[in-house]
N, C-alpha and C positions, 0 to 999 in steps of 0.2 A: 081784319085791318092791320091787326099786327104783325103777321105777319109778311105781308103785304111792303112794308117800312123796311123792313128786314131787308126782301127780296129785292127790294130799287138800291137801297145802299150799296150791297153784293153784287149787284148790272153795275155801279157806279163803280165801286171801285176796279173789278174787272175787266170795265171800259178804261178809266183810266190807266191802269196797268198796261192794255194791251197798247195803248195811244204812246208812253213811256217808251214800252219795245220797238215800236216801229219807228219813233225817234231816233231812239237810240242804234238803231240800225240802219236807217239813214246816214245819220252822222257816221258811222264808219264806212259805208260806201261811199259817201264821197271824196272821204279822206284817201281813198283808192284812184277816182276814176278825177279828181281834181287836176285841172291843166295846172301846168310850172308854170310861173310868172318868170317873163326872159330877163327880168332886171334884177331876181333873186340871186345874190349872192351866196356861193356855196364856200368858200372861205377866201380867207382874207390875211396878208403878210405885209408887216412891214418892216423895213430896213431890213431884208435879207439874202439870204445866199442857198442856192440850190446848184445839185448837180445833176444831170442827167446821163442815164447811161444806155449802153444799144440791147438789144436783146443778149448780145453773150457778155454782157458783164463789160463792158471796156465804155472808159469815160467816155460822154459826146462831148459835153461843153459845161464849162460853169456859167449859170445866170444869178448877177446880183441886182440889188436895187431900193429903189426908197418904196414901194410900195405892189404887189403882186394879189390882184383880184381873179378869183375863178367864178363861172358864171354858170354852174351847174344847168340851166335849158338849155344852151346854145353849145356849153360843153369848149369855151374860148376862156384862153387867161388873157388878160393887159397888163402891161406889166410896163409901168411908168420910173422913169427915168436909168433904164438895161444897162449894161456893162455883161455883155458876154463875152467867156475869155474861151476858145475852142484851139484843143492842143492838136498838132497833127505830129507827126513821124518826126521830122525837122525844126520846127517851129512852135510858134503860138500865134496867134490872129487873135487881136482883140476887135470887138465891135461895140459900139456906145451910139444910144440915139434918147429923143426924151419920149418916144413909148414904143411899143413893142406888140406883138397882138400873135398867140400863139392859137394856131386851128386845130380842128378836130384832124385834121393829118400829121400833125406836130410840124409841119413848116410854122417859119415865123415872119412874120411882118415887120420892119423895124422903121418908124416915122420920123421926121422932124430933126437936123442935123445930126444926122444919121455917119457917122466915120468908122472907115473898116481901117486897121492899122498892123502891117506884118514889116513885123523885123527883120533886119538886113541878116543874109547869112551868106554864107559862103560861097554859094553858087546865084545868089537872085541880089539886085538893091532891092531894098526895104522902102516901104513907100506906105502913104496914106490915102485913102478915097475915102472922100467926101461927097456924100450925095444928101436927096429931102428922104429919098425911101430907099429900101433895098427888102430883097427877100431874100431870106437864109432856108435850107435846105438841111438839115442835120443827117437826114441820112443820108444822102448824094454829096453832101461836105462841100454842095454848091452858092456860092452870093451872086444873087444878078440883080438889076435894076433896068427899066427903060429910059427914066430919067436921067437928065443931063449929071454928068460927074466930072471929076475933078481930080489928078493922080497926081500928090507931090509925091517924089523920089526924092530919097534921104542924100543923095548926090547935087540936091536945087534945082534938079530938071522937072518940067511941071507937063502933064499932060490933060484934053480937057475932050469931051466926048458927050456921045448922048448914045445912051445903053452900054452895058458892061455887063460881062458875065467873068467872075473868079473862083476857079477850082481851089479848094483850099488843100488838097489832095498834091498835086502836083504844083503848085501856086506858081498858076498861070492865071496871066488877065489878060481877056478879049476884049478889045472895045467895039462895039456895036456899027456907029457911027457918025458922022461928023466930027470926027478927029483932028483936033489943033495940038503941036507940039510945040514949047518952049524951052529949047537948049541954052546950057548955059555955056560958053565955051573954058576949057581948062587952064587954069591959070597958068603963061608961060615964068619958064624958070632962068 
């Protein structure tokens, strides 16, 4: 009998042991094979300034802001209230909108009064477009939009359309269509 006492204990603990391990190795398999949850947050910036550059090392563009979310599932940033400043050869183009939404291709989305804004220079007037959305391009150094925009020239001539596509490259603007122009005529002397 006593030993008997002995031998159920030694099955008990045994059995519990083995019950332990297979817990426990559970719980690391499914720390493995666990779905992302799409609304985890994989880091988080706020009030700051990023640069981005291309594969040979040469700026693309600077992106600041009051607040910059990465979304580790989906592998998207948003990026709430932008100010992107993108240098070209000649110039600088600034763009501001109040969010932004950067994809797994690194295009970018920009929402919500949305203004593209390029300095007058020597050969081009300087002008601002105003639109609700635009999509940037950073490798093709492309802005277009479908929606209706809006092109003040720093001269007070106003142009107003629906779609636009601007080469930041050569800083040319196409307008798409439905094209209204208001001249202003030049003050005689």
């Amino acid at each position: 009998m006593r030993y008997s006492g002995i031998t159920y204990l030694a099955l008990a603990v045994a059995f519990a042991a083995t019950l332990t391990w297979l817990h426990k190795l559970w719980r690391t398999q499914s720390v493995f094979t666990e779905k992302l949850n799409t609304s985890e947050i994989d880091y988080y910036l706020s009030d700051f300034s990023l640069l981005s550059f291309d594969s040979n090392g040469n700026k693309r563009f600077i992106v600041s802001g009051e607040h910059f979310v990465h979304q580790r599932a989906t592998k998207t940033s948003d990026i709430y209230k932008p100010s992107f400043i993108v240098h070209t050869e000649t110039n600088t183009v600034t763009m501001v909108a109040n969010k932004a939404r950067q994809d797994t291709t690194g295009d970018i989305t920009l929402n919500g009064k949305v203004s593209l804004t390029r300095p007058e220079s020597e050969t081009n007037t300087g002008l601002e477009i105003q639109t609700v959305d635009l999509h940037y391009s950073p490798d093709k150094r492309i802005a277009y939009t479908n929606a209706p925009v809006r092109l003040i020239m720093t001269d007070g001539n106003t142009l107003s359309a629906v779609g636009m596509e601007e080469d930041l490259t050569t800083q040319t603007t196409r307008l798409l269509s439905d094209v209204h122009a208001e001249y202003k005529p030049a003050p005689t002397e």
